[in-house]
N, C-alpha and C positions, 0 to 999 in steps of 0.2 A: 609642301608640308605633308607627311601620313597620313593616309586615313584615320589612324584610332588620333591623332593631334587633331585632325580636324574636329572628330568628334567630342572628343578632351571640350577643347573651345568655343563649341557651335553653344547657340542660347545666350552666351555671355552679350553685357550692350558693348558700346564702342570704350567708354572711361576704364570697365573691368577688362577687358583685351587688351587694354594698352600696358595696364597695370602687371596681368601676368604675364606676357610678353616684352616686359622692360630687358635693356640689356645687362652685363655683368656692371651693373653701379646700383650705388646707394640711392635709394626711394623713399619720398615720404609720401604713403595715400592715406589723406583725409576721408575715411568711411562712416559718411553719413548715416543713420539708425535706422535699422530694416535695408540697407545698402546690398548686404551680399557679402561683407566683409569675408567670414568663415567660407565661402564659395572659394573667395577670389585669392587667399591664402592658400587654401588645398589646393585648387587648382593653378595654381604659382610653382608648388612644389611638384605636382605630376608633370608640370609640362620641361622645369627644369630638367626632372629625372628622363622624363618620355627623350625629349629634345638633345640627349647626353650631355647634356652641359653639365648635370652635374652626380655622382652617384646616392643611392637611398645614404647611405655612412657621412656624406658629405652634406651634410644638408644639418643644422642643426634650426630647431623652430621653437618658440616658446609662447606660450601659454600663463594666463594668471589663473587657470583654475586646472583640475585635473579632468572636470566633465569637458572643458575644450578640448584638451589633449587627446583622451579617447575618441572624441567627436573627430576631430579631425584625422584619427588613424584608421578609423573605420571608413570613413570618406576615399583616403587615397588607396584602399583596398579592391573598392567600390570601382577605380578608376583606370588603377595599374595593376598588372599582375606581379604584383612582389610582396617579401617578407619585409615587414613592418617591425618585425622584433627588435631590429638591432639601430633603430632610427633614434637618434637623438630629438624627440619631442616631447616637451613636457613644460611643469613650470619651474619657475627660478629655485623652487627649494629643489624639487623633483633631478635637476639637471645636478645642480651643486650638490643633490645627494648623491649622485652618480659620479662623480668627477671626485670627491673624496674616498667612497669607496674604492676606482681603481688607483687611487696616489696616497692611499692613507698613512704606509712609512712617512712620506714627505712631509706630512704634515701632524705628525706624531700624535695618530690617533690608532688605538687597536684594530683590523679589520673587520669586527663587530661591532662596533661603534655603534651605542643605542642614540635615538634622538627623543628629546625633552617635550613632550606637549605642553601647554600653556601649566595644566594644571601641575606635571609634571616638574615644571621649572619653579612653580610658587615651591612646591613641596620641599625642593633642594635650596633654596632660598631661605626656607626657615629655618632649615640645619644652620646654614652660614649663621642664621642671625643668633641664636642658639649660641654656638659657639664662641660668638662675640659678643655676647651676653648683653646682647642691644633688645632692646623696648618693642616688642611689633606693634603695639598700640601707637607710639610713634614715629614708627617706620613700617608701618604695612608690608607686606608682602606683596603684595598687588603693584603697590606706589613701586616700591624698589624694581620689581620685574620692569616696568614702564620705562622707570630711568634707564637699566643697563640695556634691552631693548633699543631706545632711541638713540642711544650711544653708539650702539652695534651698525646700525642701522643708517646712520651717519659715517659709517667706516673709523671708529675712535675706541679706541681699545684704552682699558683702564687706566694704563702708565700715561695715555696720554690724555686724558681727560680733566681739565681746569678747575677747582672748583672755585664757586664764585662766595658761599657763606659756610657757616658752621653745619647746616643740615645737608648742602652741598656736599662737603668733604665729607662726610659719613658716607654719603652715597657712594662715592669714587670707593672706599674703604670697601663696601660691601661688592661693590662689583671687582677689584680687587680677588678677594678671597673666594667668590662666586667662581671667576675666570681658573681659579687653582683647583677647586674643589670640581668643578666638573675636569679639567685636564687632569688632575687625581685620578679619578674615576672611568674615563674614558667616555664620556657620554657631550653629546652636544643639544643646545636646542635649534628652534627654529633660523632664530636671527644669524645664529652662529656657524649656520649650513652658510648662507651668503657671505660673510667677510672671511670667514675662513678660506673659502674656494678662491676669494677676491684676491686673498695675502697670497697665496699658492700661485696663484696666476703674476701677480704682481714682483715673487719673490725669485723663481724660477725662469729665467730668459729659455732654456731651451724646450722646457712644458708648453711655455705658452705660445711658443712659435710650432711646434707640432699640432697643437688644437686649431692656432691661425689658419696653418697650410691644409687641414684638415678639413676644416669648414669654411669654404668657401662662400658658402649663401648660409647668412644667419635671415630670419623671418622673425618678428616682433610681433604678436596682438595685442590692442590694447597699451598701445605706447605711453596715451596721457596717464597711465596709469602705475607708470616705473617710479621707483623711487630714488635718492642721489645714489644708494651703494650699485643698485638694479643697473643705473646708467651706465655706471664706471664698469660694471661688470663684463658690462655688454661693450663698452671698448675694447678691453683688454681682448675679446677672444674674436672680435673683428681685428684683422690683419690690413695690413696699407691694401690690399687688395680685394680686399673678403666684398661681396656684395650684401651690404645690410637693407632689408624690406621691412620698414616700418610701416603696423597701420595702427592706424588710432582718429580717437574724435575727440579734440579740444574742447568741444563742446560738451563732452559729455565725462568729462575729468570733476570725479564727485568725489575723490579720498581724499581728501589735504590732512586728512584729521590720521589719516593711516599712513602719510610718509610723502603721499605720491606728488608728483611735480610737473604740473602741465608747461613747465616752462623747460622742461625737458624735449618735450618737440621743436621748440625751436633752436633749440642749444643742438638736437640733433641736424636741423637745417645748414646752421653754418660751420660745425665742427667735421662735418663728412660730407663738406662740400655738394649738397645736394643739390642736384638740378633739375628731375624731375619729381612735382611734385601736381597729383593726383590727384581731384577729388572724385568721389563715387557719390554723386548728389541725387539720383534716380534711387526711388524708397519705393519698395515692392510689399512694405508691410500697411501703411495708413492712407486715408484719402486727403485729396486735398484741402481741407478745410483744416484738418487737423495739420498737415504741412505748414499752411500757411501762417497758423496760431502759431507753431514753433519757430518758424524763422522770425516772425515779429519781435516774437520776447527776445531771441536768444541777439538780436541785433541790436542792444541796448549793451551788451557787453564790450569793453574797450580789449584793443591786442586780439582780436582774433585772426585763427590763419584763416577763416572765412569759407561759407562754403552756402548752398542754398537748394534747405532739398523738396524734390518736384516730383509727382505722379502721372503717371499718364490715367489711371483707375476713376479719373473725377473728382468732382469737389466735396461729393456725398453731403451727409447730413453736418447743421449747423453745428455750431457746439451750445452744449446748452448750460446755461448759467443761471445759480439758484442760491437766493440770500435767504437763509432764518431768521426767526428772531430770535433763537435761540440753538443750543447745542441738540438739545432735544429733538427740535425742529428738522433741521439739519439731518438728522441720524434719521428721523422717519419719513423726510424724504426721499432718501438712499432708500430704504428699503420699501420703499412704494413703488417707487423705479426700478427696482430688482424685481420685486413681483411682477412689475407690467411685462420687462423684457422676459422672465423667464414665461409668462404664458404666450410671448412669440415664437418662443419653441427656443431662446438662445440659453446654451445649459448654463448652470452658475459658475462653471469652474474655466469657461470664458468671461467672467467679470470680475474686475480687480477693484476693491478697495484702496486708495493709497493716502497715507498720512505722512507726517514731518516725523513725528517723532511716536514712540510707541504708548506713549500715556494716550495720545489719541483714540487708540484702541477700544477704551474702555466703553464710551459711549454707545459707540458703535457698537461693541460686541453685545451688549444691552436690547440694543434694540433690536437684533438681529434676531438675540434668542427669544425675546419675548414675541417676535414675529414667526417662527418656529424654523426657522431659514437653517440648513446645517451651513457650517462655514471651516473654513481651516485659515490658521494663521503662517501664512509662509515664511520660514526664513526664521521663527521666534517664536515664543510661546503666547498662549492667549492672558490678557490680563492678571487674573486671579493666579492663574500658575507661576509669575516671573519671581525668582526668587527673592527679590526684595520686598516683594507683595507679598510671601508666605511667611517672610520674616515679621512682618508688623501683623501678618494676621494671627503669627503665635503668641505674639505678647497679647493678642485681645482675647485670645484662647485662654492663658492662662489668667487673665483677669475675670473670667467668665468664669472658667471652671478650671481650680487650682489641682484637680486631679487631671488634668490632659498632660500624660508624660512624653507625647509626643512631641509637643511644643515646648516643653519643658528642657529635654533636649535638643531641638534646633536651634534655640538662643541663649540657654545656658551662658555660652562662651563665645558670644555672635551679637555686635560686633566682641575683638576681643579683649579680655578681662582678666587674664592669668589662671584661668583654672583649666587647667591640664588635663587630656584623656584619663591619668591614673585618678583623678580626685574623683570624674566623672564614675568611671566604675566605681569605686567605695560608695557613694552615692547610690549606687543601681543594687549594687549588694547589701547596702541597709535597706534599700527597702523591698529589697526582694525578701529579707529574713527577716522584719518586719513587718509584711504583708501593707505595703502603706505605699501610698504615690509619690513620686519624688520627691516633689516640692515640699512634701512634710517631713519624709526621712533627711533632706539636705541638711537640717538644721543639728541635729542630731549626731551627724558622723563628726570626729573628730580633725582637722586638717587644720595647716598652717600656714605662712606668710601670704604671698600673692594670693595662694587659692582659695584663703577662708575668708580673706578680705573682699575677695570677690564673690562670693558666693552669701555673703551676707549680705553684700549692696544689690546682688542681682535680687534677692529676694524682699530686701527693702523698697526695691523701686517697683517691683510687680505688686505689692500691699498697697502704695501709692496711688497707680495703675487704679486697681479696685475700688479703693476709696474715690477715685474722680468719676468712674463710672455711673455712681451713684446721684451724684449732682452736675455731670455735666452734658450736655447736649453731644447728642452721636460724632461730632464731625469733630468739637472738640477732642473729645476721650481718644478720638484716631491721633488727634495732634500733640494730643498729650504722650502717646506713645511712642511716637515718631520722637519728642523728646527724650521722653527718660532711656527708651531703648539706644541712643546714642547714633539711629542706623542712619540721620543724616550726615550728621559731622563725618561718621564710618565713611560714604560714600564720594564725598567731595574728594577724598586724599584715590579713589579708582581713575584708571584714563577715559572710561565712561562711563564716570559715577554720574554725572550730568542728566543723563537719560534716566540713570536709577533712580534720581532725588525726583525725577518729575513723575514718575510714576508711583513715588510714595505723595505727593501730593496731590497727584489723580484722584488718591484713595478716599483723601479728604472731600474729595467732592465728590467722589461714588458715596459719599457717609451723607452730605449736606443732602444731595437730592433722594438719597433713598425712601422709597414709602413702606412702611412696616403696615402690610395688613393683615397683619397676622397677631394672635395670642400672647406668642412672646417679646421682651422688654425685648429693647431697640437693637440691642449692641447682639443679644441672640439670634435674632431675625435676619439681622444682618451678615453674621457667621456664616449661617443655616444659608444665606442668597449667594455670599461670595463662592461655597461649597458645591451649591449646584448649578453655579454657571460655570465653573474651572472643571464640571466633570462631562455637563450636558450637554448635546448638542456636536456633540468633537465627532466631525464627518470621519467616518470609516473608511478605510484604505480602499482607493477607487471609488468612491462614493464620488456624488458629482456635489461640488460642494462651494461658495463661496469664497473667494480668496481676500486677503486681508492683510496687509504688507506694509512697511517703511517704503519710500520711495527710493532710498537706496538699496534695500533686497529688490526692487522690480528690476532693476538694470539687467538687461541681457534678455528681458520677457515680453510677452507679448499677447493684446486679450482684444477679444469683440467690442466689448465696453470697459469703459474705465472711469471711475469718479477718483478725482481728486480733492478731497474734502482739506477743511480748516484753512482756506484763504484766507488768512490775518495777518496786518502784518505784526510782527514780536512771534508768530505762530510757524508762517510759511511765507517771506522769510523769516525765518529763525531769530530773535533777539539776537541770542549770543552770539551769530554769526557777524551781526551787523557790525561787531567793533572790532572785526579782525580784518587783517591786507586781505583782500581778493575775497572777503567773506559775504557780500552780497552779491561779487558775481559767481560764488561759488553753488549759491542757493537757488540763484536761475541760471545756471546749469542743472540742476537738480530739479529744476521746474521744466527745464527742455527734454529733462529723460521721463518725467511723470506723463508728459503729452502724449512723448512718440511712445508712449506702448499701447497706445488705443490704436486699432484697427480702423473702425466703424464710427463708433461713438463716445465723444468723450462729452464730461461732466466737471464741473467745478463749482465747488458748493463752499458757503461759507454761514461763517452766524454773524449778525452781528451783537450778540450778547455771547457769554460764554463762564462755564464756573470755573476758576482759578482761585487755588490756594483756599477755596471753601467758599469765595465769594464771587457776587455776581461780577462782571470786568468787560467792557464795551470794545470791541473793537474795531480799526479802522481795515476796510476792505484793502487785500492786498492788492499792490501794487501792481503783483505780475496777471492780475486781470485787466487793470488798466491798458498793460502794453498788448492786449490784446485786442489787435481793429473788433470793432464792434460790428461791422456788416459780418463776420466770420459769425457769430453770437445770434442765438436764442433766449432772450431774456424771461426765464419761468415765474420768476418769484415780482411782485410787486416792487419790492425795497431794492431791486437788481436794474429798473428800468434803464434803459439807454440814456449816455448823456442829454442828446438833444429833448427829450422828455426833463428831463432835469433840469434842464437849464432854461426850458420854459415855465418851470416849477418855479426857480429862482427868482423868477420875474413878478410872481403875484406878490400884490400887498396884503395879501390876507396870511392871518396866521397858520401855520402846519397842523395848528390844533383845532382849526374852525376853515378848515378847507372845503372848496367849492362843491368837490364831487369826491365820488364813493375811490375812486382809482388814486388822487390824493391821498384821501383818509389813509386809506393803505400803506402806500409809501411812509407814513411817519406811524406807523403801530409800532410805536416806542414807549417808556415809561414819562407822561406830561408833568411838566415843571409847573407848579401853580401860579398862575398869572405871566409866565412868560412865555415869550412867542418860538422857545423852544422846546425839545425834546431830549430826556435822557438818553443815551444811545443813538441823535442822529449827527448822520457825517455833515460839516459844517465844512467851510474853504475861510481862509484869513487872506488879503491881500497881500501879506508879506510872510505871514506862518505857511501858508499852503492849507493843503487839506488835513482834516482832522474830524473827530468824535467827539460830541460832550460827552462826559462820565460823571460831573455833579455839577450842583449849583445853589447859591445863596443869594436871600436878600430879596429885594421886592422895589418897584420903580424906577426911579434914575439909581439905584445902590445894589441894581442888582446885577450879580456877576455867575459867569459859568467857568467851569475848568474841562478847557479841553486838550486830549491828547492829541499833538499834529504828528504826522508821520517823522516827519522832520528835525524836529527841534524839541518834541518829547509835551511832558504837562504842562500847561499854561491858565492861570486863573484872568479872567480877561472881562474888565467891566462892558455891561452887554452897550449902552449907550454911547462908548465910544469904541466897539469893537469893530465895528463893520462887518459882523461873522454873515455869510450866505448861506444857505442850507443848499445842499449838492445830494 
């Protein structure tokens, strides 16, 4: 072998050598997290090229992001001396936009052919709807994109699209006329770069058999993460002989919700006859304790291609686990813990916060600013900025103060209501010559059908708005807005309105626990709080600065410390997830990617109280702490003690409420049931429900009964004398 191949290869373990030294066949490597993947990829393609097997033009590679792609072109620069310009690497839109570009007669596009961005495609969508003099309050723009979208996306083009009801068939209609009006126009969007190039490929036997003979070594990253068109695509331009190098981790396949199909690796296993197949289970990123926490959980999942990853770095420090009693709680222990590490000298922009979902945020961001911590929200915006949060905080604007035209115009026609851009000016022109604020000139201008009908309602419901202000409690008047404004129902018909509806009800409980200690009325004060946490604090470009993420923006990242807060389960895993195929083992997947991004030290924190929907809601510790061995574990909190502490606890005859010693008492600093020998909020076990929470309770003697949620099988009101309930 060369010297510079030697060098090429020297470093790599025995698994990653094997990998980019395979012969001309089809490979699957399993790349474990922190594995080297992106190494063993680049260096798969230099040795190719170095080794002549194959030339830079022959080689096509693909990517799900474009920062891979660049990563990876800079790398083989770094490696071989050659020009990288004319290499086919990049991602599936990236490729497919290349591949229409040089065949666009073929496919009867202009060779300027612009492409649609998300917002771009709503805007052309509304034309259609326009046109067809269809309702968008009924058919959103948003909704409709999602349908032709998952259509696209699916390889199913309008003609051939089934529908199954009346609201159905409208949609086929609009994707229909959508499909004409962009080939009108000459313009494509996102989805429509992939099945286009699919049809091309599919349509043309001698295109595709040139790209075949052409590309010899296709390379995959991130395979769990293809979708059904991404798959087929990736066929077609593999040839009977093409060597295709699949990598990917089963384990860490977290899109279901975006297309992607981890059953796609295995369809790759027996469709292209694979026979070798790789794991890279050496993790050059975390220690072993942390290793170990993640093979536990993730070996609770059924169908894996299995893999188990190990350190030679040690076992380093334990993990440490920490119960609140509350959300509160919770959040200022994170940030106690952040102060301690950052006075060991580790900077903040090595520590990640990671949550389920982004209402989670909000707490957190609270106490962080009140802690004076800068922070940055990766991947998203912070709380108070997201724009369904700016939408309800216009209607509380305008309920406050009917001259803010700012707010005036953000919801106007938000959600929407029939009044037009043109009504909108005549409005701005009355009360520019008028010298008056909108909301007073509106009524004044002259307009008709849809527009004035809506402009009278939108100003009836903010008079409303006002009047509830008056007599209702802060958390209410939030809820009351959330109604009249319409921006829930609005948001249920988005493909992640889900997330948006939870963070209007966040709000609700940023309002329930807010404290006004200030001069002005409630709903002022609270303006005046949501304004200077959405502005203050917002770490400066290159500032060192806390991070603060979804756990699925953390994918692909990697920190000194990491907390994983809101172990609950309905929280992490996810409610909604729980009643979908593969939806709880999709969520610990999503709990094995939150692990492996800790380096050092990892955290997992939980409450067991919490404020939902404005009130207090008890929850049951999740589950995926439980599948985590407890020798791995540092137990912080009292209410987190180890089973075997527990289940010597279970043993006493004495009540939780009239316990023996002070380390007792602790564990049950719940709200007490009067006269009964339990606790609001403590986890209880059923012989046949399993485990569970009480969350209330009635009654007094032999009549008296608790309601507890079990993980299991959900609420249960259970008479306490024949319950047999154990406290755990």
């Amino acid at each position: 072998m060369p010297e510079m191949n030697d060098t090429l290869l020297s470093g790599l373990n025995p698994e990653q050598l094997a990998a980019v030294t395979l012969p001309r066949v089809s490979s699957l490597v399993l790349a474990g997290a922190g594995s080297g993947k992106t190494r063993v990829l680049t260096t798969r393609i230099a040795h190719l090229i170095r080794s002549g097997q194959a030339s830079p033009l022959g080689v096509l590679a693909v990517t799900f992001t474009n920062k891979a792609a660049r990563e990876m072109l800079v790398r083989l620069t770094g490696m071989l001396p050659i020009n990288t310009r004319g290499m086919w690497v990049g991602t599936f839109h990236g490729l497919c936009n290349r591949l229409l570009r040089a065949h666009h007669r073929e496919v009867g596009l202009p060779s300027l052919f612009q492409i649609l961005d998300s917002q771009d495609q709503q805007s052309s969508i509304k034309r259609v709807l326009r046109s067809m003099n269809a309702d968008e309050e009924r058919y959103p723009p948003r909704q409709v994109a999602y349908f032709i979208n998952s259509q696209k996306e699916e390889g199913i083009r309008a003609a051939q699209t089934k529908p199954w009801d009346s609201a159905s068939r409208a949609m086929v209609e609009f994707y229909a006329a959508y499909e004409q009006q962009c080939q009108r126009e000459g313009v494509v969007d996102f989805a429509e770069l992939l099945l286009r190039s699919y049809e091309l490929l599919t349509a043309d036997q001698r295109l595709r058999e040139h790209y075949q003979e052409r590309f010899g070594f296709v390379l995959v990253d991130e395979f769990q993460d293809t979708n059904r068109l991404q798959y087929e695509w990736l066929k077609l331009l593999a040839g009977p002989s093409a060597s295709v190098f699949a990598v990917g981790d089963d384990d860490q396949s977290i899109y279901a919700f975006r297309g992607a199909r981890v059953g796609n690796m295995r369809l790759f296993e027996q469709e292209f006859n694979v026979q070798h197949v790789i794991r890279l289970e050496q993790n050059y990123r975390s220690q072993g304790n942390i290793l170990d926490a993640a093979n536990a959980l993730i070996t609770n999942n059924q169908g894996r291609l299995g893999k188990n990853l190990w350190t030679d770095a040690g076992k380093g420090e334990p993990i440490r686990v920490y119960e609140a009693d509350t959300d509160f709680g919770e959040a200022s222990f994170i940030v106690e813990e952040v102060r301690t590490l950052k006075a060991e000298g580790l900077a903040l922009t090595d520590i990640a916060l990671l949550y389920r979902s982004n209402a989670q945020s909000r707490v957190l961001e609270q106490a962080i600013f009140n802690a004076g911590l800068p922070y940055r929200v990766y991947g998203g915006l912070r709380f108070f900025e997201r724009a369904e949060v700016k939408h309800a905080l216009a209607w509380l604007r305008l309920a406050a103060h009917a001259e803010d035209d700012g707010a005036f115009l953000r919801v106007i026609n938000f959600p929407p209501q029939g009044i037009g851009a043109r009504s909108i000016e005549l409005i701005q022109e009355q009360a520019i010559a008028l010298n008056m604020p909108l909301s007073r000139a509106a009524p004044e201008v002259k307009l008709s059908g849809k527009a004035a009908t809506g402009v009278q309602d939108f100003l009836a419901r903010i008079e409303r708005l006002r009047s509830a202000t008056q007599t209702l409690p802060l958390a209410e008047v939030i809820e009351e807005a959330l109604t009249l404004s319409g921006l829930r129902e609005h948001y249920k018909t988005e493909r992640e309105g889900a997330e948006r509806i939870e963070n209007l009800e966040e709000l609700i409980n940023a309002a329930a626990s807010f404290n006004n200690d200030s001069e002005l009325d409630d709903l002022a004060a609270f303006l005046s709080h949501a304004s200077l946490e959405a502005g203050e604090r917002e770490a400066g470009v290159g500032q060192d600065a806390l991070q603060l993420m979804t756990v699925h923006s953390a994918k692909g990242l990697e920190f000194s410390a990491v907390f994983v807060s809101g172990l609950e389960e309905g929280l992490f895993p996810h409610e909604n997830a729980l009643s979908e195929n593969d939806g709880l083992e999709e969520e610990r997947r999503l709990m094995y990617v939150a692990i492996t991004r800790a380096r050092k030290r990892l955290y997992l924190t939980r409450s067991a109280s919490r404020m939902l929907h404005g009130q207090v809601r008890y929850g049951l510790r999740s589950r995926f702490i439980d599948e985590i061995p407890e020798g791995l574990c540092r137990f912080l909190g009292p209410s987190q003690a180890p089973k075997e502490f527990i289940s010597q606890w279970a043993s006493h005859r004495e009540s939780p409420l009239h316990a023996s010693s002070s380390k007792d008492q602790a564990l049950f600093s719940r709200a007490a049931i009067k006269g009964l020998p339990f606790s609001i909020g403590q986890s209880v076990a059923h012989p046949k429900f399993g485990p569970g929470v009480i969350t209330a309770a009635e009654g007094s003697g032999e009549d008296a009964r608790v309601q507890v949620n079990f993980r299991e099988v959900g609420s249960k009101w259970l008479v306490l004398t024949y319950a047999k309930l154990t406290a755990v």
